[in-house]
C-alpha positions as CSV (number, residue, x, y, z in Angstrom):
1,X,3.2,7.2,-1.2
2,X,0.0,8.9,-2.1
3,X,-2.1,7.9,0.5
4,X,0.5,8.2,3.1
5,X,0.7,11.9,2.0
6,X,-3.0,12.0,1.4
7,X,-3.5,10.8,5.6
8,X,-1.0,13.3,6.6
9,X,-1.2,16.4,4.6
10,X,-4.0,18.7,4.2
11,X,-5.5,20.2,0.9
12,X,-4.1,20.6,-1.4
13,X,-1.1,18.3,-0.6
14,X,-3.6,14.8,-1.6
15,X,-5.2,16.5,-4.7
16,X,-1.3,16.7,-5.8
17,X,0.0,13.5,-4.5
18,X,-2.9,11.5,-6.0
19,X,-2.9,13.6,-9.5
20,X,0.9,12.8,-9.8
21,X,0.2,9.2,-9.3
22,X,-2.4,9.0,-11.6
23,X,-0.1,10.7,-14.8
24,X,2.6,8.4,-13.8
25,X,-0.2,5.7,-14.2
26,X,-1.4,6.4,-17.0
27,X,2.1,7.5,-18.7
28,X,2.8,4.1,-17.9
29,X,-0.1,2.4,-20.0
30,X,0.4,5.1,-22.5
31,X,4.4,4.1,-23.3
32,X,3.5,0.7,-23.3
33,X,6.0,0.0,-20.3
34,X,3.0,-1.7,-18.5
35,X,-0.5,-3.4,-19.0
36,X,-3.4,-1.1,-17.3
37,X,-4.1,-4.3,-15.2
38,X,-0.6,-3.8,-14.0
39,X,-1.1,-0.3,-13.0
40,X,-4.2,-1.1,-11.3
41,X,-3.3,-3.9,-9.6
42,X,-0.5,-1.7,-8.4
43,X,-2.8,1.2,-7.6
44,X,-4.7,-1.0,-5.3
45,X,-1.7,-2.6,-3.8
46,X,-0.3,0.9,-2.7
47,X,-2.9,2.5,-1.8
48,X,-3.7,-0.6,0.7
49,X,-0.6,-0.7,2.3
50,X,-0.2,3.3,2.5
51,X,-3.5,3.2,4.4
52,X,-2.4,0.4,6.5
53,X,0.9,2.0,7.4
54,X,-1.3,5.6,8.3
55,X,-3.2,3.7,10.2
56,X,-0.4,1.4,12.2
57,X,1.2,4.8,12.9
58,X,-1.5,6.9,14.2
59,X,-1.9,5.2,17.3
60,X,0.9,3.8,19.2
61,X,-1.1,1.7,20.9
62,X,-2.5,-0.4,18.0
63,X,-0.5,-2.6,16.3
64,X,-0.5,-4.8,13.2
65,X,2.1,-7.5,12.7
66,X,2.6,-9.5,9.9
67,X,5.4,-12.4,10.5
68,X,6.6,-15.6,7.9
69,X,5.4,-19.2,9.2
70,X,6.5,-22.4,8.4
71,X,5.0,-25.0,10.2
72,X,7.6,-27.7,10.0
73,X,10.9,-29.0,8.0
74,X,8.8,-31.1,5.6
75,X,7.6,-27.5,3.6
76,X,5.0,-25.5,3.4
77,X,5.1,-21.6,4.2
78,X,2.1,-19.0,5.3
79,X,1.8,-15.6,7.0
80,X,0.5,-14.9,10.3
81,X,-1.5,-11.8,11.3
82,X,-1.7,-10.1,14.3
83,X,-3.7,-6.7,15.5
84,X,-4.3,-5.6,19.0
85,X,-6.1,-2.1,20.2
């Protein structure tokens, strides 16, 4: 949520958004409720898809899709990715 805020807020609205995700991070590691490679891979992950969802929604004309694919009945599974401009 912070970089989603941080895209579409100006100052000080990111300064905040990130700063409250970082104490929740490190309140995390600090009450032992997660590991810190938890919370960063976590950071990462968020922050990735709250750019990528800025992004998708700042244009209407560009697009991302992501869709399941499974390429018969014997098994298997992927993902498909799709962007136009």
């Amino acid at each position: 949520m912070a970089s989603v805020f941080a895209d579409r807020y100006e100052q000080p609205i990111p300064l905040i958004a990130y700063g409250t995700a970082a104490f929740i991070s490190v309140s995390r590691v600090y009450l032992n409720e997660h590991f810190a490679s938890d919370v960063v891979a976590g950071a990462v992950l968020g922050f990735v898809i709250g750019k990528v969802l800025s992004w998708r929604h700042k244009d209407e004309n560009r697009r991302l899709t992501v869709l399941p694919y499974v390429p018969d009945a014997r098994g298997g599974l992927g993902m498909t990715f799709s962007c136009s401009f």
